[in-house]
C-alpha positions in Angstrom: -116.0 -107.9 63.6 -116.8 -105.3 66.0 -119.3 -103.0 65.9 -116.9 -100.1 66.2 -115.2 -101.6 63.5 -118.1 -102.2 60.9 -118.9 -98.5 61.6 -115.7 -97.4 60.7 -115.5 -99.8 57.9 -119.2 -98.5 56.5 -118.2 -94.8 56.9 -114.7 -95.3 54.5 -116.5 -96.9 52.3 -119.2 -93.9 51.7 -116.5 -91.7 51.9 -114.5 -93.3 49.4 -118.1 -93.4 47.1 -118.8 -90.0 48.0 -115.0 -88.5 47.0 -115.4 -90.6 43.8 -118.8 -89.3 42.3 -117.4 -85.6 43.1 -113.9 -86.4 41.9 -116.0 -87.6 38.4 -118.4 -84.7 38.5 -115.7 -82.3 38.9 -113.5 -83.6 36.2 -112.7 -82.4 32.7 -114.4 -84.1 30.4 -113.8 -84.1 26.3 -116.6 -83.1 24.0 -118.0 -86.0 22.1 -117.7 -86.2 18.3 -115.6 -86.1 15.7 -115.1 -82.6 15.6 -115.2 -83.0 11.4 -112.3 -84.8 11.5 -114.3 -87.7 10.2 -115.4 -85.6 6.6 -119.1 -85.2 8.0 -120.4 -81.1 7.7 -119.8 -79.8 11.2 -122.1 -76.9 10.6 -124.7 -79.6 9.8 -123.8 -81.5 12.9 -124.2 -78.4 14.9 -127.4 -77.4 13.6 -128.6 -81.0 14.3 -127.9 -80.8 18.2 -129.5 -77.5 18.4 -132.6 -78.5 16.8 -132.7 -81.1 19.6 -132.6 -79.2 22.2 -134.7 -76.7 20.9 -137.1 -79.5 20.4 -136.0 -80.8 24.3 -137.1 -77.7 25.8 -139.9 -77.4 23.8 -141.4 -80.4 25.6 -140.9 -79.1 28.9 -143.6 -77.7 31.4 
């Protein structure tokens, strides 16, 4: 293979990477859970992941 050609090669292959991690970090994404569909107490639910990260930022610097 040439070099011209491994070049070329290398760069569409980090374009393709590069177009596919911004494609995924600029996608929709659903909300994990249940949503209370499942019977569990989504106030309780909700209280849990804010004491979390109340407890998260508590720990920062």
């Amino acid at each position: 293979m040439s070099p011209f050609l491994q070049t070329l090669a290398a760069l569409a292959a980090v374009a393709a990477a590069a177009g596919w991690l911004v494609a995924r970090a600029l996608a929709r994404r659903e909300k994990p859970g249940c949503g209370g569909d499942c019977g569990c107490s989504v106030d309780e639910l909700k209280a849990q992941v804010r004491g979390r990260a109340k407890a998260a930022r508590a720990l920062r610097p």
